[in-house]
N, CA, C and O of each residue as an XYZ file, in Angstrom:
388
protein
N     143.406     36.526    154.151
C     144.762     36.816    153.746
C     144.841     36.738    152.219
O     144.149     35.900    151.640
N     145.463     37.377    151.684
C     145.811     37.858    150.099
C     146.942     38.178    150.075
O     147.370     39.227    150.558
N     147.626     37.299    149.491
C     149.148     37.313    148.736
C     149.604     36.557    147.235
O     149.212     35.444    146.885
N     150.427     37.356    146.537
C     150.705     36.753    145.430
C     152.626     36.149    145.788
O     153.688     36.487    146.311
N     151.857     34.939    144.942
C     153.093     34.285    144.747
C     153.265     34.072    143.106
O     152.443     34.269    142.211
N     155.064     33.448    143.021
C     154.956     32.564    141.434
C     155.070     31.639    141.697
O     155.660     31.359    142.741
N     154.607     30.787    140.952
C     154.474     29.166    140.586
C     154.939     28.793    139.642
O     154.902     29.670    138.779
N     155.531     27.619    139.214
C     155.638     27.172    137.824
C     154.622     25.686    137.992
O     154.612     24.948    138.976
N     153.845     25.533    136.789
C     153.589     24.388    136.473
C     154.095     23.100    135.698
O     154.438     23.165    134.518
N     154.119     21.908    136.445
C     154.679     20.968    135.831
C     153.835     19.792    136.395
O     153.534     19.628    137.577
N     153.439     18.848    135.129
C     153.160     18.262    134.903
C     151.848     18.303    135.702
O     151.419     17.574    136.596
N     151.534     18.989    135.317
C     149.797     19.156    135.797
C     149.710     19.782    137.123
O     148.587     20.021    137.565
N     150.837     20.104    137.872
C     150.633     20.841    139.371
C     151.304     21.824    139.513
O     152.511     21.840    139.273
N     150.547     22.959    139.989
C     151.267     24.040    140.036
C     152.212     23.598    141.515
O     151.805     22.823    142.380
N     153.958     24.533    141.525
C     154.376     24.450    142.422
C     155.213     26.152    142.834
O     156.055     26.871    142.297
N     154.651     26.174    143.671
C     155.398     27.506    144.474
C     156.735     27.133    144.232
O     157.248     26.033    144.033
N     157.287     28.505    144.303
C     158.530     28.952    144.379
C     159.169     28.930    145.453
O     160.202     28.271    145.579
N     158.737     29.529    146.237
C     158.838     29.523    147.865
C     157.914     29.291    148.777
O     156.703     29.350    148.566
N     158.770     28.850    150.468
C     157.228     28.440    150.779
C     156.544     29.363    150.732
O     156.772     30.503    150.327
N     154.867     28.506    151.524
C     153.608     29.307    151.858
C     153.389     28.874    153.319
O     153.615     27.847    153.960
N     152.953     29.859    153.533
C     152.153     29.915    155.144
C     151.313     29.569    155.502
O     150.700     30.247    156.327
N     150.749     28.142    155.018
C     149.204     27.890    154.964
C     149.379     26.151    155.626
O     150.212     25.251    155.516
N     147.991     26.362    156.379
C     147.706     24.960    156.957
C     147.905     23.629    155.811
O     147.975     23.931    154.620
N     147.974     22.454    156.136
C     147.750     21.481    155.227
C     146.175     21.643    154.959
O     145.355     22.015    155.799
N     145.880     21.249    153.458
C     144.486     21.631    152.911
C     143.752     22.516    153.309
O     142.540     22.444    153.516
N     144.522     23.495    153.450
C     143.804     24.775    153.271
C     143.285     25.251    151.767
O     143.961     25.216    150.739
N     142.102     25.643    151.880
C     141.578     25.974    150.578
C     142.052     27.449    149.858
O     141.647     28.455    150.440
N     142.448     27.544    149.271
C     142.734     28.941    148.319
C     141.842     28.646    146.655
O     141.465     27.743    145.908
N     141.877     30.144    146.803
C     141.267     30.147    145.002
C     142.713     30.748    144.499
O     143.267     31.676    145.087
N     143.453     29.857    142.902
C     144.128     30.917    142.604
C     143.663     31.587    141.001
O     142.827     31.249    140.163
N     144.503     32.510    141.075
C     143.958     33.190    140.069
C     145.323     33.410    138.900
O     146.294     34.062    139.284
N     145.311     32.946    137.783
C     146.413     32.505    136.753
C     146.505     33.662    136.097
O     145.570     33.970    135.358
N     147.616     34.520    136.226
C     148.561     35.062    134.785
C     150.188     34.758    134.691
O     151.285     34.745    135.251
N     149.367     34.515    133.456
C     150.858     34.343    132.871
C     152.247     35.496    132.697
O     152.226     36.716    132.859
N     153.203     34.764    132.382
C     154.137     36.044    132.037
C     154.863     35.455    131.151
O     155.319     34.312    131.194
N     154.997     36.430    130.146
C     155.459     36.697    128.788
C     156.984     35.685    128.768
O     157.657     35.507    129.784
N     157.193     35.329    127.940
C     158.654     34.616    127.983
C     159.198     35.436    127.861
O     158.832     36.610    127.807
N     160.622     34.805    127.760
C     161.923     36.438    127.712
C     162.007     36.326    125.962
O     162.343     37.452    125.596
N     161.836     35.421    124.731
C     161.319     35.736    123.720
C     160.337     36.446    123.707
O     160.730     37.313    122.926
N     159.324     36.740    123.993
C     158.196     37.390    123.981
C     158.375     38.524    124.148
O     158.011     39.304    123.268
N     159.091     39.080    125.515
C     159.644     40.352    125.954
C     160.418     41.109    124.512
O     160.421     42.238    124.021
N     161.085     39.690    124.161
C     162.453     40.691    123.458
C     161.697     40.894    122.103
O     161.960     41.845    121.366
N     160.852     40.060    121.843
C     159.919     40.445    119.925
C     159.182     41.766    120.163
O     158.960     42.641    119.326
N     158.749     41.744    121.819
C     158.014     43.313    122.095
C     158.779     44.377    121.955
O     158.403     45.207    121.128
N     160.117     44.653    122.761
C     160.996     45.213    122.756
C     161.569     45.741    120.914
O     161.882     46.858    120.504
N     161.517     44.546    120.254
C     162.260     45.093    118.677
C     161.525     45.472    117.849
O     161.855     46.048    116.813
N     159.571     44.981    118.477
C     158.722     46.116    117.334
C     158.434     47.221    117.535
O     158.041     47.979    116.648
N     158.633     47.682    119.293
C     158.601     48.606    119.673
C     159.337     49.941    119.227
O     158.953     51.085    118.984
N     160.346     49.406    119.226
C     161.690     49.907    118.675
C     161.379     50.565    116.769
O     161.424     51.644    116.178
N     161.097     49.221    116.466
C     161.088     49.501    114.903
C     159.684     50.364    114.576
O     159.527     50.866    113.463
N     158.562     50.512    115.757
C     157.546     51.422    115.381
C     157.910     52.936    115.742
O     157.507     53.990    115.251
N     158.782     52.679    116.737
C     159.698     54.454    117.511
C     160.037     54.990    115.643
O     159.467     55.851    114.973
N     161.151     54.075    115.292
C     161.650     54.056    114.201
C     161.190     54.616    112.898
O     161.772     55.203    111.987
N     159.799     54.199    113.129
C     159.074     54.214    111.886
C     159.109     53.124    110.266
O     158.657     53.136    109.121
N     160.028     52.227    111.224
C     161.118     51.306    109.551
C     158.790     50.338    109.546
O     158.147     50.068    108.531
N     158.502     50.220    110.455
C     156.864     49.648    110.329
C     155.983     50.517    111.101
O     156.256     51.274    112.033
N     154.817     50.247    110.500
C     153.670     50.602    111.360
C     152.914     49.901    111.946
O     153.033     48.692    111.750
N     152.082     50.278    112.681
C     151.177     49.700    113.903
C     150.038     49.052    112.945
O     149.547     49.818    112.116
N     149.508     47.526    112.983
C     148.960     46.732    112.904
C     147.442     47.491    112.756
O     147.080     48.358    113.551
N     146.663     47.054    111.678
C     145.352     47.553    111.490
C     144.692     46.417    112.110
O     145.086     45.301    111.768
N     143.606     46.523    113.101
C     142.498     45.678    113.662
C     141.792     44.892    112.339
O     141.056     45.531    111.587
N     141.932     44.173    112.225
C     140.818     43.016    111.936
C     139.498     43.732    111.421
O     139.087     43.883    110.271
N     139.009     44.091    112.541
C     137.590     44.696    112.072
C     137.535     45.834    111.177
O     136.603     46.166    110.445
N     138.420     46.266    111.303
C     138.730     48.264    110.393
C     139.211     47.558    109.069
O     139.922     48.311    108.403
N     139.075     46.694    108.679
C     139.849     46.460    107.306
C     138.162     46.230    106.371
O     137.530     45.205    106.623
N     137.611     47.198    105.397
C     136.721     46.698    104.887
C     136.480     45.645    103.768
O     137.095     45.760    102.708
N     135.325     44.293    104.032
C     135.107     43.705    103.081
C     135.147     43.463    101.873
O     133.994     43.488    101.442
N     136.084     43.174    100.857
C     135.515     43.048     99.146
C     135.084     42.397     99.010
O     135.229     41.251     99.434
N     134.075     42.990     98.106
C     133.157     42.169     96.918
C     133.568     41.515     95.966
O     134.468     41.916     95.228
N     132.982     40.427     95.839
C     133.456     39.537     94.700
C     133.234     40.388     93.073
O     133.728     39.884     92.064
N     132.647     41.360     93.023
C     132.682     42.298     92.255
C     134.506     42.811     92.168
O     135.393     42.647     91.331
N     134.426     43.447     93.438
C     135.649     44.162     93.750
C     137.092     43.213     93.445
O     138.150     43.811     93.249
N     137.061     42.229     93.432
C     137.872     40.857     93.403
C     137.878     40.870     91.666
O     138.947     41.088     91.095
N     137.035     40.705     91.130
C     136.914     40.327     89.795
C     137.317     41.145     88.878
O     137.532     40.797     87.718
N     137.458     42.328     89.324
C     137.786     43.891     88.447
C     139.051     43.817     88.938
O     139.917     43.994     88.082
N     139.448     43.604     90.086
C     141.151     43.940     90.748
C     141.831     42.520     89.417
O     142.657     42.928     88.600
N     141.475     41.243     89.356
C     142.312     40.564     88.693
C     142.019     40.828     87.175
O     143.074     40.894     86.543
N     141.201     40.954     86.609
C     140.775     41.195     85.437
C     141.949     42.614     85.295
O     142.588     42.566     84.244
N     142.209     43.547     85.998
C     143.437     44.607     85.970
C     144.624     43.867     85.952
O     145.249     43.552     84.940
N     144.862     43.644     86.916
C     146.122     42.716     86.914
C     146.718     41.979     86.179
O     147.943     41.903     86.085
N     145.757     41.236     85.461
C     145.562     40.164     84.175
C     145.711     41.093     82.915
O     146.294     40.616     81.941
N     145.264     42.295     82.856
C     145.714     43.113     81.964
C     146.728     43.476     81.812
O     147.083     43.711     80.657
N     147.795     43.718     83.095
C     149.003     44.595     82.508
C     149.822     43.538     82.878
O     150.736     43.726     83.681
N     149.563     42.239     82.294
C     150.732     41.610     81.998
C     151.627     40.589     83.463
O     151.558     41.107     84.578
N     152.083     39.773     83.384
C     152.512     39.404     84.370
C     154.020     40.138     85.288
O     155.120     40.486     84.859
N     153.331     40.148     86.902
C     153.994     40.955     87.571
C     155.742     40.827     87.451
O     156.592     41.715     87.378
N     155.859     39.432     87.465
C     157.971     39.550     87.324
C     158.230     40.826     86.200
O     159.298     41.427     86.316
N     157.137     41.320     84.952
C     157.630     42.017     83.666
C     157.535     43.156     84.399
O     158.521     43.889     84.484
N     156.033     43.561     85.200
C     155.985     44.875     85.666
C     157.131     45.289     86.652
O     157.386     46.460     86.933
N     157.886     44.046     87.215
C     158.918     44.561     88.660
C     159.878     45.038     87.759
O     160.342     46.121     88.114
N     160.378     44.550     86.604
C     161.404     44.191     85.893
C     161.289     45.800     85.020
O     162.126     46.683     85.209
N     160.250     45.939     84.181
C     159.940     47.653     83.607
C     159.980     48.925     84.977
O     160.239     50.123     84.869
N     159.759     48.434     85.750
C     159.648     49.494     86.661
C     161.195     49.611     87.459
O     161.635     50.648     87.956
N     161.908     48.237     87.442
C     163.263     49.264     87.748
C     164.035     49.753     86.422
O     165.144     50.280     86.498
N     163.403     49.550     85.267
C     164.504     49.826     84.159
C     163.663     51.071     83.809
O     163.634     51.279     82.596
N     162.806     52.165     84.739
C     162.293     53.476     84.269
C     161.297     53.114     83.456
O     160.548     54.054     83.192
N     160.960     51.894     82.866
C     159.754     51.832     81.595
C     158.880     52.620     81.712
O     157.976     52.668     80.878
């Protein structure tokens, strides 16, 4: 026999929701998924939304993002360090500089 039930766990024991049809110590294997909270649902629901939207985009993997070199690091601040500190650059760039 194969049936799914929900359970909630507390305090270390899972407990059915409703009964079950099963002998005392009867052996079952169960098999655990979870389900999403209704926060969870609703943060899915509003990025979903905001990716329909376009207001964000879809998350780059981890792995697809390539490595810099401490080369690459040292030339990016050594630039940066050149044109001055950023509050001046935010500050010239809305006044058209």
């Amino acid at each position: 026999m194969s049936e799914t039930i929900a359970a909630v766990y507390e305090q270390g024991v899972l407990r059915p929701l409703q009964p079950l049809e099963l002998p005392d110590h009867a052996r079952v294997q169960v098999k655990i998924i979870t389900q999403p909270s209704r926060a969870q649902k609703e943060r899915r629901r509003v990025q979903r939304a905001l990716l329909n939207a376009g207001v964000i985009s879809p998350r780059t993997p981890a792995g697809s993002i390539p490595q810099v070199s401490e080369t690459q690091m040292d030339a990016a601040s050594r630039s940066l360090a050149a044109a001055g500190p950023l509050s001046e650059l935010i500050i010239a760039e809305r006044d058209g500089r």
